[in-house]
Backbone as a ProteinNet text record, in pm:
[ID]
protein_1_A
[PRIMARY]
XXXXXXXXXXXXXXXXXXXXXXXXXXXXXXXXXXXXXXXXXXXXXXXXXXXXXXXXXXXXXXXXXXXXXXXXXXXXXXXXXXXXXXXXXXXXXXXXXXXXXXXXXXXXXXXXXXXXXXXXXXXXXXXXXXXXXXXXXXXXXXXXXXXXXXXXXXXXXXXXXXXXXX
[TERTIARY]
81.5	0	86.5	209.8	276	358.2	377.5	455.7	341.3	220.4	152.6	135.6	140.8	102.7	217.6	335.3	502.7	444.1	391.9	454.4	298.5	221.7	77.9	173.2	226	259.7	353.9	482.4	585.3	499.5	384.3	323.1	252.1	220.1	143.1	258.2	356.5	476.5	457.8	548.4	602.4	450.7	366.4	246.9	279.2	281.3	244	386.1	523.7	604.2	597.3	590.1	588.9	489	389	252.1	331.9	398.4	496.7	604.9	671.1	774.9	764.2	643.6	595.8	594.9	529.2	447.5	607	684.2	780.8	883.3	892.1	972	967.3	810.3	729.5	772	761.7	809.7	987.5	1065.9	1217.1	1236.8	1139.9	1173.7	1153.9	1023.4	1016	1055.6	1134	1263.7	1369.7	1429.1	1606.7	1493.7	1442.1	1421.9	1373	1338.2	1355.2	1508.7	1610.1	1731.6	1815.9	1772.2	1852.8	1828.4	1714.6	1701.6	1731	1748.2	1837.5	1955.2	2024	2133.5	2206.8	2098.7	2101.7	2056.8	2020.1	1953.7	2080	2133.5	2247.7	2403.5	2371.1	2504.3	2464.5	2370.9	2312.5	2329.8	2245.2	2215.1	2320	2354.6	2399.9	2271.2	2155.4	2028.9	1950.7	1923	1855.5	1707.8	1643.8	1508	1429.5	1444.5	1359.7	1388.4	1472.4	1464.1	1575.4	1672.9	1737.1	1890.1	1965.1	2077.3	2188.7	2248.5	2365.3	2509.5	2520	2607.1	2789.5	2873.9	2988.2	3131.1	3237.7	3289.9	3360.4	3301	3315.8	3201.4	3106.6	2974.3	2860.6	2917.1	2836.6	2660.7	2584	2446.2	2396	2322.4	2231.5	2323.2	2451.2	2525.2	2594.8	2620.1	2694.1	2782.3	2788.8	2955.8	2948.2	2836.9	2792.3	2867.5	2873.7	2913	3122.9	3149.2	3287.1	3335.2	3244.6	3263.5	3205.2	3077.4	3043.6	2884.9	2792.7	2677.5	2711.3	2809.1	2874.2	2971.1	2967.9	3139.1	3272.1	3278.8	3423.6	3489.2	3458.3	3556.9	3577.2	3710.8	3734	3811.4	3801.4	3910.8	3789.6	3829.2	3792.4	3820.2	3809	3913.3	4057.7	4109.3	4257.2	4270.7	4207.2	4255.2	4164.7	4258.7	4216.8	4112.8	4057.3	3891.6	3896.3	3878.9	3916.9	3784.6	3790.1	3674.7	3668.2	3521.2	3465.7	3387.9	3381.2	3289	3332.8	3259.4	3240.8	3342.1	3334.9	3429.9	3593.7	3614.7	3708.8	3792.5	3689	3757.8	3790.5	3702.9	3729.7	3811.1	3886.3	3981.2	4072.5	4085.5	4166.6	4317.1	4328.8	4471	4535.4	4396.9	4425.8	4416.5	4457.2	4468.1	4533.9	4548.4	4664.5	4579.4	4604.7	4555.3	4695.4	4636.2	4805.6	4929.9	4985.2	5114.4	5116.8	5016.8	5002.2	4918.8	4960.2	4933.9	4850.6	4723.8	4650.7	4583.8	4560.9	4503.8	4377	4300.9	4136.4	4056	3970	3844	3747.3	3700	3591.3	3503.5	3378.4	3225.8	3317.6	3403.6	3415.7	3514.2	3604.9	3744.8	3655.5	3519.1	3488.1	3396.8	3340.5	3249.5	3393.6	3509.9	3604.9	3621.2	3663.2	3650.2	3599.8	3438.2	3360.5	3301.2	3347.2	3287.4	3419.3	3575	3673.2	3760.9	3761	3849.8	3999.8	3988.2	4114.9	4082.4	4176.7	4189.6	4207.8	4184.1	4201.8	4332.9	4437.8	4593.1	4612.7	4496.5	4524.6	4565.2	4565.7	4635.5	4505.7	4565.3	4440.2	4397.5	4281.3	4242.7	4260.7	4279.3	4321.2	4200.5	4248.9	4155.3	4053.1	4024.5	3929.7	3804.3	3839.6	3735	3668.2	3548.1	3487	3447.8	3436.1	3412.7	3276	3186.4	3022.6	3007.4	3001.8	3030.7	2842	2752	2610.7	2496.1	2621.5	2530.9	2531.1	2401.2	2380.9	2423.5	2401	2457	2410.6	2256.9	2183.2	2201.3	2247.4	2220.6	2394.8	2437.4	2603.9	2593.7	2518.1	2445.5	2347.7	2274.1	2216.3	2298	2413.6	2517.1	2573.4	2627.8	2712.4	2597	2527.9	2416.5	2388.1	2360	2394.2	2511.8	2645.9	2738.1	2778	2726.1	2724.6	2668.2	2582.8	2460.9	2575.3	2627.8	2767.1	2872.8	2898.6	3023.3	2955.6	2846.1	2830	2821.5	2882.4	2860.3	2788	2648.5	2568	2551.7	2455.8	2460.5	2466.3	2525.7	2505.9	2580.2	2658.3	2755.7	2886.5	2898.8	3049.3	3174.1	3162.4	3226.7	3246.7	3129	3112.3	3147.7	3109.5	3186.4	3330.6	3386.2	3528.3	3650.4	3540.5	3581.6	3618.2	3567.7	3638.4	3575.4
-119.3	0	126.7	143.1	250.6	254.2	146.8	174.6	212.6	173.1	222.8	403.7	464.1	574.5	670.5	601.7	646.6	673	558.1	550.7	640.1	645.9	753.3	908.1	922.1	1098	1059.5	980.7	1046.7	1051.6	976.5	997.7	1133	1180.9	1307.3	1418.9	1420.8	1486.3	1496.1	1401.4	1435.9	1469.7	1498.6	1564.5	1665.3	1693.1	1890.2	1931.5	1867.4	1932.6	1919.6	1800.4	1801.2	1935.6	1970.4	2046	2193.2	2207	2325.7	2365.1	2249.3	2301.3	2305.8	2253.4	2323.2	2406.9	2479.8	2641.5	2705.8	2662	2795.8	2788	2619.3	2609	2730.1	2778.2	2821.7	2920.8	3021.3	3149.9	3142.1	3085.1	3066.3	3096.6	3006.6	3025.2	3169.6	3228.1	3392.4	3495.5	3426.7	3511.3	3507.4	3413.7	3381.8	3425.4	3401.8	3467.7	3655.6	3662.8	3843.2	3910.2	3842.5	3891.2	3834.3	3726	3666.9	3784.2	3859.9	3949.2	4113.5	4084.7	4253.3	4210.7	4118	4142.9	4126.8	4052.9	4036.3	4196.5	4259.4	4405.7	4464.5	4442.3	4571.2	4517.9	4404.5	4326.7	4412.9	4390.5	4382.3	4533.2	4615	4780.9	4884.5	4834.3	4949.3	5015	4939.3	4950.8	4877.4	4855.1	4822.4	4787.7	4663.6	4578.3	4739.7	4804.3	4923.8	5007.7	5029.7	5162.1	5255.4	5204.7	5292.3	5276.5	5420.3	5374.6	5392.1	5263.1	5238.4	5311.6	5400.2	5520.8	5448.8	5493.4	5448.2	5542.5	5487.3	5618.8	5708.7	5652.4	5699	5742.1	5830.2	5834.5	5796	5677.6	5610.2	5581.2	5601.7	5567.4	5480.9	5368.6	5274.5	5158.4	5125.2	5019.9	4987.7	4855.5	4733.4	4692.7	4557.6	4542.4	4460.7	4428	4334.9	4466.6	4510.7	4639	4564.8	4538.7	4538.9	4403.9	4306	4205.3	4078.7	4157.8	4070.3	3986.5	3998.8	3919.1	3807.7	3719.7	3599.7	3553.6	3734.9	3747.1	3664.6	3622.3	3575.7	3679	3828.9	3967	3928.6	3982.2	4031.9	4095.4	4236.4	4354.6	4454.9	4648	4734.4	4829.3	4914	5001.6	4952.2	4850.5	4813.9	4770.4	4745	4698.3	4574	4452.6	4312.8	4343.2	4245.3	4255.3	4138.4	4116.1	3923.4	3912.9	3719.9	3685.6	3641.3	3671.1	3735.7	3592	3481.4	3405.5	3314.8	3301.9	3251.4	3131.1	3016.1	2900.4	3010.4	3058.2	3087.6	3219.5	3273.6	3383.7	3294.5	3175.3	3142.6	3028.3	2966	2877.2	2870.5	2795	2824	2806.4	2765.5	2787.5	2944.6	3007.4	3132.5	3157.4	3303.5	3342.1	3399.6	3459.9	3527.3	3656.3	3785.3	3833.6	3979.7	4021.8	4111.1	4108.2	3963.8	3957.3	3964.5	3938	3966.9	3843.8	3780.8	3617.5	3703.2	3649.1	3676.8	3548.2	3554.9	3364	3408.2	3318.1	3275	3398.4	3439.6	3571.3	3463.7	3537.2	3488.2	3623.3	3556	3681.6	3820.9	3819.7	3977.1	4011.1	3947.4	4017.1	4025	3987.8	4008	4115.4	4164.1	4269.1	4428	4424.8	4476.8	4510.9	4400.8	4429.4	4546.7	4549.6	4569.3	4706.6	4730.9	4847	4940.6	4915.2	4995	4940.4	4830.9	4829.9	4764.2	4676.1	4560.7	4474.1	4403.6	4260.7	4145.7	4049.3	3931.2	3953.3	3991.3	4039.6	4131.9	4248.4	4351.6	4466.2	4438.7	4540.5	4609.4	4721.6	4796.4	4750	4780.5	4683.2	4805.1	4769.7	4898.6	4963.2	5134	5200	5253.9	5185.3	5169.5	5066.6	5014.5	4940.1	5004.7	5050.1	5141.5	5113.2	5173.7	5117.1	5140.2	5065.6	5062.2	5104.2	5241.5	5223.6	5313.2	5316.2	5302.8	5176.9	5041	4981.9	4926.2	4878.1	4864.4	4712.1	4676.7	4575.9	4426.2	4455.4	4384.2	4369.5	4458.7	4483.6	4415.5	4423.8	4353.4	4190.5	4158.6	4039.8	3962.1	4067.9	4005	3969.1	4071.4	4040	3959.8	3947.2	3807.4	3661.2	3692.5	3541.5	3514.4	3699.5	3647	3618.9	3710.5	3638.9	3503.9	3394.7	3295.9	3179	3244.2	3179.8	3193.1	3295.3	3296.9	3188.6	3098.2	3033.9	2929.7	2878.8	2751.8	2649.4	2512.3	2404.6	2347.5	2331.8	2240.7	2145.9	2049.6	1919	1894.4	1827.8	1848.2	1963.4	2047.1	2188	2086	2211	2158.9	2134.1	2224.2	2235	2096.7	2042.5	1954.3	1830.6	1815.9	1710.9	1685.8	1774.5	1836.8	1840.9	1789	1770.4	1864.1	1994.4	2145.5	2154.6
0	0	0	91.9	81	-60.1	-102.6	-228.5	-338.7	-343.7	-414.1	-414.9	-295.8	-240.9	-294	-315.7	-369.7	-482.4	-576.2	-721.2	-771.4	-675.3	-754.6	-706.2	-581.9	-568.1	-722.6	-677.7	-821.7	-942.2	-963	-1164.1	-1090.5	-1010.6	-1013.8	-1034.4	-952.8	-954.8	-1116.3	-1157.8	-1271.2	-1420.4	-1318.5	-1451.8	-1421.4	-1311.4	-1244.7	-1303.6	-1341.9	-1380.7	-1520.7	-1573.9	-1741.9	-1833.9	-1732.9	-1756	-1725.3	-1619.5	-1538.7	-1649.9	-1699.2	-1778.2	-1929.6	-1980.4	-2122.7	-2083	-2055.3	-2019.1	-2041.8	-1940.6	-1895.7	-2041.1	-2069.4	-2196.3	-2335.4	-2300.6	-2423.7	-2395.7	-2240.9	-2236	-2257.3	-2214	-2252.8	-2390.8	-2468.7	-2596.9	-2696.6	-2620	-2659.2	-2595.8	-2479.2	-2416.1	-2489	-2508.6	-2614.9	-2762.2	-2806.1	-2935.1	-2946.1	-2824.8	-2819.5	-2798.7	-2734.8	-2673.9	-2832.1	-2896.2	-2966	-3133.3	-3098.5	-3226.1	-3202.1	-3072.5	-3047.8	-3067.5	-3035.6	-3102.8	-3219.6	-3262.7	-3442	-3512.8	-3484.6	-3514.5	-3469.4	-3369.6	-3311.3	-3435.2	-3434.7	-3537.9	-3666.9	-3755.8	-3857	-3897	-3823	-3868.7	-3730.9	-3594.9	-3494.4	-3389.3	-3433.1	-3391.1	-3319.2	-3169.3	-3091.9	-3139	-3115.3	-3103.1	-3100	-2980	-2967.1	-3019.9	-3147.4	-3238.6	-3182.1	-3068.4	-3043.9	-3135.8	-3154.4	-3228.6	-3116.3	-3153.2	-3055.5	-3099.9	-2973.8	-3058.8	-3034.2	-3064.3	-3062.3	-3141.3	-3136.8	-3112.5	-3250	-3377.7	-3469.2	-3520.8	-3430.4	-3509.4	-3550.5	-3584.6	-3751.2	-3672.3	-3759.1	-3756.4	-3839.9	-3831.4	-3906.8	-3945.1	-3888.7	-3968.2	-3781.3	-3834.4	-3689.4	-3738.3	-3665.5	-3690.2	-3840.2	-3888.4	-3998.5	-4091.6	-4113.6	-4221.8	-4249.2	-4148.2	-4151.4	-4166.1	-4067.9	-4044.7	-4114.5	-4203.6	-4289	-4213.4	-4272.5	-4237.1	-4166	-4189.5	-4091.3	-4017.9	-3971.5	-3912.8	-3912.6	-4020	-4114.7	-4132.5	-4162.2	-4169.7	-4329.6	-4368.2	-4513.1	-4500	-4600.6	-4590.7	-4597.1	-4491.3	-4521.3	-4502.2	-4641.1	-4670.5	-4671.1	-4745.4	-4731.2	-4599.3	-4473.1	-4333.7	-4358.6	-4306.1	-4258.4	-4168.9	-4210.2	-4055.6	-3993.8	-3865.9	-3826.2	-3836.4	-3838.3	-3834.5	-3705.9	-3662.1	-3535	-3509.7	-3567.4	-3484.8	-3346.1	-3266.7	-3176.6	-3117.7	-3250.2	-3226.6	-3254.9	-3323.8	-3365	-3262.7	-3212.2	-3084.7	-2985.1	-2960.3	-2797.5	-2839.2	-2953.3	-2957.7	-2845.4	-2759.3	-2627.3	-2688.4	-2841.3	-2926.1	-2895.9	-2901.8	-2938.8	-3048.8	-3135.6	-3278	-3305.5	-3465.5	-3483.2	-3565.8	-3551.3	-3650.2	-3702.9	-3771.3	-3776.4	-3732.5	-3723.3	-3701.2	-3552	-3436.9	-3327.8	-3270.6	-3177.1	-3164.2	-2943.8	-2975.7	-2820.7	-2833.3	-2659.2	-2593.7	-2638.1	-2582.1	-2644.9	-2571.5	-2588.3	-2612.2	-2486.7	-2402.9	-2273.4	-2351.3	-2246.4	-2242.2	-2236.2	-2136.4	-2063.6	-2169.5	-2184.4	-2287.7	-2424.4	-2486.6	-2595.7	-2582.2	-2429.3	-2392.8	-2415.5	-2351.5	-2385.6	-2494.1	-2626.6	-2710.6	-2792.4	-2780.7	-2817.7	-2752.2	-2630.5	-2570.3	-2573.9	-2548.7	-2521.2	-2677.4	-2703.8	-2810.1	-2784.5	-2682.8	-2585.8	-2650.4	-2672.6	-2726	-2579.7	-2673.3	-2502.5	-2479	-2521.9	-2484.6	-2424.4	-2439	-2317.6	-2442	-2548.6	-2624.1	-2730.3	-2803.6	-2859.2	-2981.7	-2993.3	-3143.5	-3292.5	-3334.7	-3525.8	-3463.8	-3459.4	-3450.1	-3516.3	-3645.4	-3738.9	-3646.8	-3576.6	-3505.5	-3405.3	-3437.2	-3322.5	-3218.5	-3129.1	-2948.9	-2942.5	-2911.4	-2885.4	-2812	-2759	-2631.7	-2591.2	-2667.1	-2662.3	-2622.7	-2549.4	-2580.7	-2370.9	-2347.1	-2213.1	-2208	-2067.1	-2015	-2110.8	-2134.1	-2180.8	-2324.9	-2369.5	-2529.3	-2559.6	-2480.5	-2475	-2492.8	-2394.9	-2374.7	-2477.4	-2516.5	-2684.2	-2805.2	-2789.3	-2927	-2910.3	-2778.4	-2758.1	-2754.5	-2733.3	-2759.7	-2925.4	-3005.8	-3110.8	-3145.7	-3136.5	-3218.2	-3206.6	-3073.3	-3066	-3193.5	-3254	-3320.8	-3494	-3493	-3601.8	-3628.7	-3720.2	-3716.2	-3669.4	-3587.5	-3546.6	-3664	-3560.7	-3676.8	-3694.4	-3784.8	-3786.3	-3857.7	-3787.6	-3885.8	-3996	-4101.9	-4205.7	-4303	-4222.6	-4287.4	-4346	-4450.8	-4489.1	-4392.8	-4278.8	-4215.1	-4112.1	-4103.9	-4009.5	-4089.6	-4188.6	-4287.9	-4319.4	-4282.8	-4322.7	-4193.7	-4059.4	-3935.7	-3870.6	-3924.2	-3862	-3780.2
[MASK]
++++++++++++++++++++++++++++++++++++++++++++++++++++++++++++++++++++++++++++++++++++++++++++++++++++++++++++++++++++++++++++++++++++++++++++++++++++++++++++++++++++++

């Protein structure tokens, strides 16, 4: 009888949570997809979900780092200056990287918030001052770009990349 009394609470348990954690699953998911499109908007245009423009220290209005860095932050060249590529696997390589003849350890949340707000590299040193300092953007809106630039460079199933063992 008491083991019966066990195994009816745990199947009730685990309704009230399976029932508990759809629900919240559903709000999670239109939480990371609101944070995950401000910072696709701040990448993309320099422009905040709410219309605000994220100011920084060359001015510029209506353009992000997508302007320099390329829709898939791989970089390129602009204006004659190398642009690194900015994705995610490739900053936090705990190899490290090399970019202008200048070899720094692997990129964390905070040394890529640096980056991005003052213009430090994970070495401590200054980045080509063609790279502008964001320095318009709030704690949160720091936090969206880095969730998006996460979503950059990933490998998915089925990519060349993933075929190719990279």
């Amino acid at each position: 009888m008491a083991l019966r009394r066990v195994f009816l609470a745990s199947a009730g348990l685990l309704v009230f949570l399976s029932s508990a954690t759809s629900g919240s699953s559903q709000e999670f998911r239109r939480w990371l997809a609101s944070h995950l499109e401000n910072g696709q908007r701040i990448y993309m245009s320099g422009v905040t979900a709410q219309g605000r423009v994220v100011q920084n220290s060359h001015g510029m209005e209506g353009v992000g780092c997508a302007m320099c860095h390329g829709p898939d932050g791989r970089g390129g060249t602009m204006h004659g200056i190398p642009v690194p590529n900015i994705t995610v696997p490739l900053l936090t390589d705990p190899r490290g990287n090399e970019h202008n003849g200048r070899t720094r350890p692997a990129y964390n949340e905070e040394t890529i918030k640096a980056a991005i707000v003052a213009g430090i590299d994970s070495g401590g040193n200054a980045l080509h001052p063609e790279m502008p300092r964001w320095t318009g953007l709030t704690a949160r809106d720091l936090d969206d770009l880095i969730g998006f630039l996460k979503t950059l460079g990933a490998v998915r199933r089925g990519s060349p990349e993933m075929s190719q063992g990279l």
